[in-house]
GUGU-808387 format. One record per residue (C-alpha): residue in one letter; x, y, z. Coordinates in steps of 0.2 Angstrom, whole numbers, plus 5000, padded with zeros to 4 digits. Each point is the difference from the previous one (the first is absolute). Last residue first. Layout:
<atoms>
aXYZ/...
</atoms>
This chain:
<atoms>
x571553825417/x500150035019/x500250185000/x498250034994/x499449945018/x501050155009/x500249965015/x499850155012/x501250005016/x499550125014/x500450195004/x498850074984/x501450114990/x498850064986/x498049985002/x499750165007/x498150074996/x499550015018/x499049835003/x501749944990/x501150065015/x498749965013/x499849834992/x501949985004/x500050075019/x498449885003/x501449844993/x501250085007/x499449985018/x499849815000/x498649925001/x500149835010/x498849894996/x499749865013/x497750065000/x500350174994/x501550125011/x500850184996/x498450074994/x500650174993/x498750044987/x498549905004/x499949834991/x498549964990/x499449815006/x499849874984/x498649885007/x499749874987/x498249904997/x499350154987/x501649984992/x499749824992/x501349875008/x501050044992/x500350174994/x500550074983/x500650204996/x500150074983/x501150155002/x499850164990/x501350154999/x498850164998/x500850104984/x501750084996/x501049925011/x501650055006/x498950065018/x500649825006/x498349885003/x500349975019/x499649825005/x499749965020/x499749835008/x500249935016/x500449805005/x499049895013/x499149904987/x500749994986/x500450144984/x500749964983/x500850134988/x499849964983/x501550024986/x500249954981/x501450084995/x500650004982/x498450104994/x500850175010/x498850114999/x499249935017/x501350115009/x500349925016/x501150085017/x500049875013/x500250025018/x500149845011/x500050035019/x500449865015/x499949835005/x498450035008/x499450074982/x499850174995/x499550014982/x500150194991/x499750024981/x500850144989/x499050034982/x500350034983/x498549994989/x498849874995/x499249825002/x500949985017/x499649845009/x499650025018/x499649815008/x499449985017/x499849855009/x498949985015/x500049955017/x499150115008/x501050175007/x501050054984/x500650185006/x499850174987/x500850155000/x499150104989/x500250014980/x500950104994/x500450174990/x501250094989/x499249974984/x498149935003/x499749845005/x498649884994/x499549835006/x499149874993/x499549885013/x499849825004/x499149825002/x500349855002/x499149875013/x498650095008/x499850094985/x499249844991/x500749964982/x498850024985/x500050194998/x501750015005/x500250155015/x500650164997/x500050165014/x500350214996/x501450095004/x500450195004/x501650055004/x500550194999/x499850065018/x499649885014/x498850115015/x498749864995/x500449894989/x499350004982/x498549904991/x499749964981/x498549894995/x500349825003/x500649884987/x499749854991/x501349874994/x500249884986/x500849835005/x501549915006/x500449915015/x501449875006/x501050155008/x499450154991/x499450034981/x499350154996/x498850024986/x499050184996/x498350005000/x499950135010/x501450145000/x499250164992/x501150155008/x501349895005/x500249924982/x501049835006/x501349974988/x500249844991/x499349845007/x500850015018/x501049895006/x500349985021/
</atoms>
């Protein structure tokens, strides 16, 4: 995914994104929160000539020191999370295991998008480092009003084949708490690979 320039947040349409085999100025909803998550709020994007059925996505804000919620791709979607800002940490659980990568979007050398299928959980935590809401530009195909993405309760050992394992709750405990030194699980740093 390309965008053209930065996307202002605050006053997003008409900006361009270009996704897949698709490009275009976008429109957006009004912004909407989660109920019971703190510090995330996001609000949808489609292409003003590109039905939403097909692409579509979401701009997605998180505060220091907050995440997003445990999310399960149910349908058979792809997800694509593409930092536009700040420094963030971003959970996938996969049936072959956990990924953990630690991204700072500073860091112009690096261009890094996190991509989610069907039958994988998501998570991204912006690190408390930062000194204003990190912002993610998210795509889906098919369009997102098709997907089902499932919130994951805290603790769930089992989704679908998914295996959770503890330290993955045992780490988002940590940073739900403010503690984002020693996490028990490996983190890649993306910035290492340069």
């Amino acid at each position: 995914m390309i965008r053209e320039g930065r996307i202002d947040f605050e006053d997003p349409n008409g900006s361009g994104i270009v996704a897949e085999n698709y490009a275009g100025k976008i429109v957006t909803s009004e912004w909407k929160v989660i109920e019971g998550v703190k510090g995330v709020r996001y609000r949808e994007w489609r292409y003003e000539d590109v039905s939403a059925e097909i692409i579509d996505g979401a701009l997605v804000e998180v505060m220091p020191g907050c995440r997003t919620p445990v999310q399960y791709v149910e349908t058979n979607h792809v997800f694509d999370e593409n930092i536009q800002t700040g420094k963030f940490l971003l959970f996938l659980l996969k049936t072959d295991g956990m990924e953990v990568y630690k991204y700072d979007s500073s860091n112009e050398e690096v261009n890094f998008s996190l991509q989610v299928h069907q039958g994988e959980i998501m998570c991204l935590y912006a690190l408390k480092e930062n000194k204003e809401p990190g912002e993610i530009i998210e795509c889906e195909r098919p369009g997102f009003s098709l997907a089902n993405l499932v919130t994951v309760t805290e603790g769930t050992t089992r989704v679908g084949k998914l295996e959770i394992p503890k330290v993955f709750w045992e780490s988002l405990k940590m940073l739900d708490e403010g503690i984002e030194e020693d996490l028990a699980l490996d983190v890649f740093d993306v910035s290492d690979e340069i």
